[in-house]
ChimeraX commands (.cxc) that place a marker at each C-alpha (Angstrom):
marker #1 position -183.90,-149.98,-12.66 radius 0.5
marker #1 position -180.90,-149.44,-11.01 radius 0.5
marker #1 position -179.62,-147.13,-13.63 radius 0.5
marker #1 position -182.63,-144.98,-12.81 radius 0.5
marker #1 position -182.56,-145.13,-9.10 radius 0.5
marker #1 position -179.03,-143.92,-9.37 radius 0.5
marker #1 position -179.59,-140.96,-11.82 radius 0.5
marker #1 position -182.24,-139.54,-9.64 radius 0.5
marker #1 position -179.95,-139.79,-6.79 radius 0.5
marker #1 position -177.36,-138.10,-8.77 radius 0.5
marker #1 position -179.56,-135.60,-9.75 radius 0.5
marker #1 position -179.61,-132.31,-7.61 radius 0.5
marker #1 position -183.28,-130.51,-7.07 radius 0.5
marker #1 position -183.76,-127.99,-9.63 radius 0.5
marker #1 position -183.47,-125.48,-6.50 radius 0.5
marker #1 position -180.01,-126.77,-5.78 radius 0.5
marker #1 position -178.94,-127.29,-9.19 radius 0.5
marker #1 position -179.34,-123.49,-10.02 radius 0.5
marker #1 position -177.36,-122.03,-6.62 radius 0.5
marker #1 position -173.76,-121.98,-8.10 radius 0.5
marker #1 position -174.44,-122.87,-11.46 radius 0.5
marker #1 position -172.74,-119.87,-13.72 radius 0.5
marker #1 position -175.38,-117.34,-15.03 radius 0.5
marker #1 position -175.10,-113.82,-17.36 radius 0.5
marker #1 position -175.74,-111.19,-15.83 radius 0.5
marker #1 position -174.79,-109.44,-12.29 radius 0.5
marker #1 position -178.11,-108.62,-10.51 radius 0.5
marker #1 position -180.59,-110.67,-12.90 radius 0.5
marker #1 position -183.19,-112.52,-9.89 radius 0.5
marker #1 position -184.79,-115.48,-10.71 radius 0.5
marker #1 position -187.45,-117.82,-8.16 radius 0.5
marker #1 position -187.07,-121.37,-8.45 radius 0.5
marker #1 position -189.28,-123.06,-5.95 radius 0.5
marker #1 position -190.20,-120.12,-3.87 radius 0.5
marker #1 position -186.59,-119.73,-3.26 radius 0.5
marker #1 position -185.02,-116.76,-4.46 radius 0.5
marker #1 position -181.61,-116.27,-6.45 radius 0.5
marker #1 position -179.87,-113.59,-7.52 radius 0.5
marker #1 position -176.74,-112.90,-10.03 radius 0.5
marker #1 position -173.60,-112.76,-8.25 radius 0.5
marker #1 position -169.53,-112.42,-9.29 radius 0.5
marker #1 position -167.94,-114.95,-7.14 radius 0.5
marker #1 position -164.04,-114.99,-8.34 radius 0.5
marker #1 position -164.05,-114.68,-11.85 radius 0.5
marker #1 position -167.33,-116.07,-12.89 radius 0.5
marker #1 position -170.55,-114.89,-12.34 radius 0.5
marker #1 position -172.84,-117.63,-10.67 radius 0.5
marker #1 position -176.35,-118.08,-9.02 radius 0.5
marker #1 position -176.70,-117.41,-5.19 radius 0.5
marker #1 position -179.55,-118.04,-2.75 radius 0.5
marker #1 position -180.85,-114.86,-1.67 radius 0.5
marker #1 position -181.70,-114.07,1.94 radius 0.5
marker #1 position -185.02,-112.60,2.38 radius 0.5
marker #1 position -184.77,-109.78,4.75 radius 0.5
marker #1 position -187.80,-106.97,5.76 radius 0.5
marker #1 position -187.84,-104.08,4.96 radius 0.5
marker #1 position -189.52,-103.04,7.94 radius 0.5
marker #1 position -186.41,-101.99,10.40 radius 0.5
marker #1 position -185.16,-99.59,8.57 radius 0.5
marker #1 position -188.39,-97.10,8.68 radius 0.5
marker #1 position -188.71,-97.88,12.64 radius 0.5
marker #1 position -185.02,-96.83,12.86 radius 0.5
marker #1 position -186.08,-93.74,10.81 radius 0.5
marker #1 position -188.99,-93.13,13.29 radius 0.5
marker #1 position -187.71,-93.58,16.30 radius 0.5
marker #1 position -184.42,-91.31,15.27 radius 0.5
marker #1 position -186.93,-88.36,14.34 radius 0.5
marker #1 position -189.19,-88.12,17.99 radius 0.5
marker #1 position -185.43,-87.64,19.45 radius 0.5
marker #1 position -185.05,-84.18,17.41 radius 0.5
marker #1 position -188.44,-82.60,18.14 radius 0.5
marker #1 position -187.81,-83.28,22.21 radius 0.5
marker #1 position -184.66,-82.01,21.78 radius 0.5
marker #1 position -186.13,-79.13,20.31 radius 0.5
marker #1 position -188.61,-78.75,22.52 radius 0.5
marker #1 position -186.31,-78.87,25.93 radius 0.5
marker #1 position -183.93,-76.16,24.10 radius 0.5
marker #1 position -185.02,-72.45,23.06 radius 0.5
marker #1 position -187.34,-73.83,19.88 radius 0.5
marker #1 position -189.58,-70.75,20.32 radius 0.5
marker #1 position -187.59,-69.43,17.29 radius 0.5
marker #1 position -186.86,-73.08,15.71 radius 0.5
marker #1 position -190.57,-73.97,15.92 radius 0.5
marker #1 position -192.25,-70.48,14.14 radius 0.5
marker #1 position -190.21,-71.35,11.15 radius 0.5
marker #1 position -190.82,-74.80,10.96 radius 0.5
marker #1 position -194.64,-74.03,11.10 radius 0.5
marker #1 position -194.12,-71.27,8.57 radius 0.5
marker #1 position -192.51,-72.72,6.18 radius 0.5
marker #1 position -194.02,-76.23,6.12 radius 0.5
marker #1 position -195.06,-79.38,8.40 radius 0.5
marker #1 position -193.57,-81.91,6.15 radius 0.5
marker #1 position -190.53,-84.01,6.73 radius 0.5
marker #1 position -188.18,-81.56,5.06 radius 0.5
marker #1 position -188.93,-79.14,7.58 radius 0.5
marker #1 position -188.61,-81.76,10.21 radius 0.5
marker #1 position -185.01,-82.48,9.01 radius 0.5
marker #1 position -184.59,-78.53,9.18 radius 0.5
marker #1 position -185.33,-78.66,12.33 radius 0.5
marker #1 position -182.69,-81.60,13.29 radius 0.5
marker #1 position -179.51,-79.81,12.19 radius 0.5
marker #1 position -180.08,-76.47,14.51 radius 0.5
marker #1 position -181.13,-79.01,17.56 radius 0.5
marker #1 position -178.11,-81.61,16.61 radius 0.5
marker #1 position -175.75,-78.50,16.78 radius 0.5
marker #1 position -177.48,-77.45,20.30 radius 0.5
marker #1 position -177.35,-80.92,22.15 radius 0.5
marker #1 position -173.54,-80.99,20.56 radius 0.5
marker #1 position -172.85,-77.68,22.55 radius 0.5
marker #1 position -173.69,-79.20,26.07 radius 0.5
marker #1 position -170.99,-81.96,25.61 radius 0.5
marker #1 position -167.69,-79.04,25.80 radius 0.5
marker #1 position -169.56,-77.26,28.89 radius 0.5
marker #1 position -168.56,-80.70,30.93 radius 0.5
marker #1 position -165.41,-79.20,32.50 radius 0.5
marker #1 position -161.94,-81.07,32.84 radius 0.5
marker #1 position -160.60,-80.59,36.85 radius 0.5
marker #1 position -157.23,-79.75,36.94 radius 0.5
marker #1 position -155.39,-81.84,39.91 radius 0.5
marker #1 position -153.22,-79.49,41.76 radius 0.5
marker #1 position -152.37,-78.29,45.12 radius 0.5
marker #1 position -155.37,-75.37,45.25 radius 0.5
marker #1 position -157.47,-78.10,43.97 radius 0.5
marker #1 position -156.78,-80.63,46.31 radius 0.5
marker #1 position -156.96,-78.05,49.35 radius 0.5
marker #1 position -160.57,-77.55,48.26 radius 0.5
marker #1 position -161.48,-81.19,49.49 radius 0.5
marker #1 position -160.39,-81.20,52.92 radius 0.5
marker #1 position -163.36,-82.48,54.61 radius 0.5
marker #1 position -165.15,-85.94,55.06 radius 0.5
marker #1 position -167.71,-85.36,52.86 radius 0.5
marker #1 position -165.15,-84.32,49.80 radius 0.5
marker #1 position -161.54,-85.67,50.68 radius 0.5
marker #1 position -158.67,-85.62,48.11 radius 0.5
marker #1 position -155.22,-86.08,49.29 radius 0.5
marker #1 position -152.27,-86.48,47.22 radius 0.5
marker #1 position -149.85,-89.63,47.54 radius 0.5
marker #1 position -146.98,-90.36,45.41 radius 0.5
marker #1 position -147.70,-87.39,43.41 radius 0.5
marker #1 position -151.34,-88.90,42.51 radius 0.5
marker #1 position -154.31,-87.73,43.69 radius 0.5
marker #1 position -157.17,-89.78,45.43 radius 0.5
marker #1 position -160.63,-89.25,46.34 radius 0.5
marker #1 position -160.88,-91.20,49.76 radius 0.5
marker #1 position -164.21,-89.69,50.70 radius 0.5
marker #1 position -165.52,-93.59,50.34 radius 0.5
marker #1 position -162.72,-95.02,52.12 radius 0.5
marker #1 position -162.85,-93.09,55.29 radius 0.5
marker #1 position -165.48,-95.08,57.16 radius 0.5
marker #1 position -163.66,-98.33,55.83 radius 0.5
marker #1 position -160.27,-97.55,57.23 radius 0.5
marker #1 position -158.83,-99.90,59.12 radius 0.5
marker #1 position -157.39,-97.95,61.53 radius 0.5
marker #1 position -160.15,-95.14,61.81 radius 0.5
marker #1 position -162.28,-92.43,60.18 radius 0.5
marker #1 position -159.88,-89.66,61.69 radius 0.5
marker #1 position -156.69,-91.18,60.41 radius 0.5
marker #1 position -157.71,-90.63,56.53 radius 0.5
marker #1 position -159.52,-87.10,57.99 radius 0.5
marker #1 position -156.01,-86.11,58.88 radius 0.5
marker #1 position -154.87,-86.26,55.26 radius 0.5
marker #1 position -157.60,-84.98,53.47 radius 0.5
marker #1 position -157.07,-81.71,51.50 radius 0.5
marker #1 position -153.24,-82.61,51.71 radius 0.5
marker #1 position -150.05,-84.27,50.77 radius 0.5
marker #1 position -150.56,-87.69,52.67 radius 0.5
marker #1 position -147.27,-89.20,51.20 radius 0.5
marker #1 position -145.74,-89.38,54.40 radius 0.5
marker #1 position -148.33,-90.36,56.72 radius 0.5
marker #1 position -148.83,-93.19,53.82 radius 0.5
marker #1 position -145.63,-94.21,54.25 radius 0.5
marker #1 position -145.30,-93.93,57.97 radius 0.5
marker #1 position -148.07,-96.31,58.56 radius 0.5
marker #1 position -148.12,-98.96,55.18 radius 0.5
marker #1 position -143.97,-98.65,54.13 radius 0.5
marker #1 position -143.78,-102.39,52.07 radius 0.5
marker #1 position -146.99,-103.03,52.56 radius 0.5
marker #1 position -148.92,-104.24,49.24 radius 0.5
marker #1 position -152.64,-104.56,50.62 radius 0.5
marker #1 position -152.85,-100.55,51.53 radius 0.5
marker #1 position -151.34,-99.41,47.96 radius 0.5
marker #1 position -153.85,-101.61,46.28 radius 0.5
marker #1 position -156.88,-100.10,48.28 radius 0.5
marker #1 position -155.57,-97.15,47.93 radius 0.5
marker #1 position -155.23,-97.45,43.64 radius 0.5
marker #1 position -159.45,-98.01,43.97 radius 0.5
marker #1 position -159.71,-94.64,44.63 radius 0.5
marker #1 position -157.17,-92.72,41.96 radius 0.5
marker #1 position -158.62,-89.95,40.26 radius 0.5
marker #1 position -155.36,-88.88,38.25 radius 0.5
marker #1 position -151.62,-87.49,38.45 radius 0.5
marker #1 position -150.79,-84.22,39.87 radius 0.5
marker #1 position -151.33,-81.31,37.13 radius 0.5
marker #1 position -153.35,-83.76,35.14 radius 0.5
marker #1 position -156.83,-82.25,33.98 radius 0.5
marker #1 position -159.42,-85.15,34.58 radius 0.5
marker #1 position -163.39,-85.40,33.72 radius 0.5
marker #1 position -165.38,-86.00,36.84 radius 0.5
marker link #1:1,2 radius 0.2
marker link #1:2,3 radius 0.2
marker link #1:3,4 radius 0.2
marker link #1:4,5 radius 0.2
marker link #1:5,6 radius 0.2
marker link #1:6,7 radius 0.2
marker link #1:7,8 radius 0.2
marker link #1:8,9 radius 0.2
marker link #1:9,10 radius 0.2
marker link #1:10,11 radius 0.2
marker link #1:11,12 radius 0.2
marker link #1:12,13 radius 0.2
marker link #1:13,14 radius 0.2
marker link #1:14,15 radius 0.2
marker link #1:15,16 radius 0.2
marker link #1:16,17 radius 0.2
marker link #1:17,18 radius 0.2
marker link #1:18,19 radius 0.2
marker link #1:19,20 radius 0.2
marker link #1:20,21 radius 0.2
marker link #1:21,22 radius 0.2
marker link #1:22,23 radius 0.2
marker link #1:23,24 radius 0.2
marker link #1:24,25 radius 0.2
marker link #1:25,26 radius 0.2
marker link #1:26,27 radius 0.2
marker link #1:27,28 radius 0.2
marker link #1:28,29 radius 0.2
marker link #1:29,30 radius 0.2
marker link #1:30,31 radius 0.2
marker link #1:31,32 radius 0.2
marker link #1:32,33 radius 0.2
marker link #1:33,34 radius 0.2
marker link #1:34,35 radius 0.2
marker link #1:35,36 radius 0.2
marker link #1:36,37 radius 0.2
marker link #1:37,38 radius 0.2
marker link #1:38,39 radius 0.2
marker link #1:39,40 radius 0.2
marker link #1:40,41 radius 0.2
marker link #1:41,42 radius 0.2
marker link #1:42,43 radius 0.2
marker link #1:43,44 radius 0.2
marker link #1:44,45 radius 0.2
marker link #1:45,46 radius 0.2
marker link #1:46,47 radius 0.2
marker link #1:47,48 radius 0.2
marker link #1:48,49 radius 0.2
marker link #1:49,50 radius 0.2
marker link #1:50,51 radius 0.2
marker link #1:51,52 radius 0.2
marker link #1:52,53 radius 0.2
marker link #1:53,54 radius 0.2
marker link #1:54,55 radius 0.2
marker link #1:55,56 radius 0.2
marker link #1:56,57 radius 0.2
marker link #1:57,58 radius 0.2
marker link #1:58,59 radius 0.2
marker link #1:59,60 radius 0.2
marker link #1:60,61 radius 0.2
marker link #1:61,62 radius 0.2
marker link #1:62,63 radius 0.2
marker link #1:63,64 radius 0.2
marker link #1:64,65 radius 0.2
marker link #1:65,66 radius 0.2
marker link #1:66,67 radius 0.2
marker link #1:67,68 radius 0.2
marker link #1:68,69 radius 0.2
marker link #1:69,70 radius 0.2
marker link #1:70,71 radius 0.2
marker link #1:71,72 radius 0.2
marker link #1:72,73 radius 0.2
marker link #1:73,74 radius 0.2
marker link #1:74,75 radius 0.2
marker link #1:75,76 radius 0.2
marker link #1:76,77 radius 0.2
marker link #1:77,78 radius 0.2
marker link #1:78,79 radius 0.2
marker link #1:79,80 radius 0.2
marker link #1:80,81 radius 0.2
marker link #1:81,82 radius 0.2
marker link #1:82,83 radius 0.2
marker link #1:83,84 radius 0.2
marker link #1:84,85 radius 0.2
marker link #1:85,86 radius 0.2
marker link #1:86,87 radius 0.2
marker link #1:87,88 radius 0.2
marker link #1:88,89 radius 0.2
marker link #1:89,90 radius 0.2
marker link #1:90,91 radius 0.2
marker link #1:91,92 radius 0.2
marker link #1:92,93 radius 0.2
marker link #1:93,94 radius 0.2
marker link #1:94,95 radius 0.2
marker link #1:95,96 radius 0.2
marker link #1:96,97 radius 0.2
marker link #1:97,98 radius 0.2
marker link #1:98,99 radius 0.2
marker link #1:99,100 radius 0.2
marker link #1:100,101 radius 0.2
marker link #1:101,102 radius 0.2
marker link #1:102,103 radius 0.2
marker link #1:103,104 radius 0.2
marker link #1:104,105 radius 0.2
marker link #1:105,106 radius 0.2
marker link #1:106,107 radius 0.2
marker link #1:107,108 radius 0.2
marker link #1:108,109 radius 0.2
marker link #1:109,110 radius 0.2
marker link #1:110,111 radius 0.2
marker link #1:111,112 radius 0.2
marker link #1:112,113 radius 0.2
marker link #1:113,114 radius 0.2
marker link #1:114,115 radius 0.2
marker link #1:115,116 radius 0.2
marker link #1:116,117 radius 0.2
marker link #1:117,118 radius 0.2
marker link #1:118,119 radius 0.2
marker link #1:119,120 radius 0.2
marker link #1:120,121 radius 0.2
marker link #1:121,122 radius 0.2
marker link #1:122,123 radius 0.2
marker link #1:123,124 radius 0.2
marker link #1:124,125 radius 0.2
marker link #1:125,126 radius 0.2
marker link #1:126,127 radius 0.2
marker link #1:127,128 radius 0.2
marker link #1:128,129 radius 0.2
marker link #1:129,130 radius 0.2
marker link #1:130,131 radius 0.2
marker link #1:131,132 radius 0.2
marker link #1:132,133 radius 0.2
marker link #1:133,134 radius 0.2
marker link #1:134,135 radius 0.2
marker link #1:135,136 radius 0.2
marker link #1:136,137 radius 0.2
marker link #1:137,138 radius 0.2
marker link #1:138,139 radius 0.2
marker link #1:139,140 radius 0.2
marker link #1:140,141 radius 0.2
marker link #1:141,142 radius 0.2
marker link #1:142,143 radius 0.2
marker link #1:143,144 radius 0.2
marker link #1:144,145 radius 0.2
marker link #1:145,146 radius 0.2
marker link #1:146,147 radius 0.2
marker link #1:147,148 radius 0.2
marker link #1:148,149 radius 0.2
marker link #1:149,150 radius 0.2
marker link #1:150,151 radius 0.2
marker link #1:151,152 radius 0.2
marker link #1:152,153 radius 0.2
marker link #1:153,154 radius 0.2
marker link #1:154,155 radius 0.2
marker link #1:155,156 radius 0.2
marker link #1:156,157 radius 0.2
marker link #1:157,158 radius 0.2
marker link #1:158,159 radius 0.2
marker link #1:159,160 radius 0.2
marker link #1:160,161 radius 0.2
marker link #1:161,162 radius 0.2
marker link #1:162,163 radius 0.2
marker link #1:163,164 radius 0.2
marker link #1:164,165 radius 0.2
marker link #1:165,166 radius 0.2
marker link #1:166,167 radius 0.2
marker link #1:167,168 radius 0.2
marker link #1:168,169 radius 0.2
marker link #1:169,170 radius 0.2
marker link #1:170,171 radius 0.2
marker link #1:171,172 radius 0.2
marker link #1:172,173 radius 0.2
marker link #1:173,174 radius 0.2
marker link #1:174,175 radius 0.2
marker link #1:175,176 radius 0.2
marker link #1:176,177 radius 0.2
marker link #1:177,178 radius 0.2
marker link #1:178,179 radius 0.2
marker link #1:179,180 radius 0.2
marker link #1:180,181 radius 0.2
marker link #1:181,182 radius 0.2
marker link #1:182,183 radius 0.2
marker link #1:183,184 radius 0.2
marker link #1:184,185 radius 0.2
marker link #1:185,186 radius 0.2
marker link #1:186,187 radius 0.2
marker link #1:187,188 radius 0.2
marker link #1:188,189 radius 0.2
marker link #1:189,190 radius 0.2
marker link #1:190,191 radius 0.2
marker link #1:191,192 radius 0.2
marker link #1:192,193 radius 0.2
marker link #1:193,194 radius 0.2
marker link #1:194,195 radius 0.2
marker link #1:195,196 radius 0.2
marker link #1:196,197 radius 0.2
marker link #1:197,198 radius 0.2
view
């Protein structure tokens, strides 16, 4: 009796016995106990291996949800001429992927039109007021349009530099001082003569 007990402990389920177990042929499925295995190379031998069952159902929702972007796309740009042909020369989905490449080239042309700002001099001049005001310190430009109701010291001490080279008022008023440089780093936009996206 105890011979038997200890055989069917020894003995894996048939499920368990066939994950791992060697088998002939990469790919073959098999469903042992409504669990499913399929042919794998693991190494050098070719064994059994549990199979994950996943849905196929994501995939066409990606698909889906991909294609309404195209036709809006095409609708907010000039589709007057993109949509007569697509009517003309079909509805179906080949048409509908005729329509993606002229739209995916029109929503790529927006992206260059977002101009780089060069930071120099003229630039910096431009903002010289307290609703836009650059200044330049250390040879870096700032935006301290933000800062100048938070000064410390006043509104019309950062007013004075704006539009400007405020190295030396900087210096004047914060020389050594490591609180005022690191306030003053929240508001870097870039080096002087760099071209920056704003």
């Amino acid at each position: 009796m105890t011979a038997v007990l200890l055989s069917a402990i020894s003995m894996p389920s048939q499920a368990a016995t066939i994950a791992g177990t060697k088998c002939t042929k990469i790919g073959t499925a098999k469903t042992v106990s409504k669990i499913k295995y399929v042919c794998v190379k693991s190494g050098t031998k070719l064994i059994w291996k549990k199979v994950t069952v996943t849905k196929a159902t994501p995939t066409p929702k990606q698909s889906v949800s991909a294609t309404p972007s195209p036709i809006q796309s095409a609708t907010q740009s000039p589709s007057q001429s993109a949509t007569p042909k697509a009517s003309a020369s079909a509805t179906p989905s080949p048409s509908q992927s005729a329509t993606q490449s002229p739209s995916s080239t029109k929503s790529a042309t927006p992206s260059p039109t977002i101009a780089l700002t060069k930071l120099t001099s003229e630039e910096v001049k431009k903002h010289d007021s307290g609703t836009s005001c650059w200044s330049i310190v250390y040879g870096n430009v700032f935006d301290l349009t933000k800062w100048i109701p938070k000064h410390p010291g006043g509104p019309a001490v950062i007013r004075a530099i704006c539009g400007k080279d405020g190295t030396s008022a900087f210096e004047g008023q914060h020389a050594g001082q490591g609180k005022p440089a690191n306030q003053l780093s929240n508001y870097y936009l870039g080096k002087l003569g760099e071209s920056v996206k704003l």
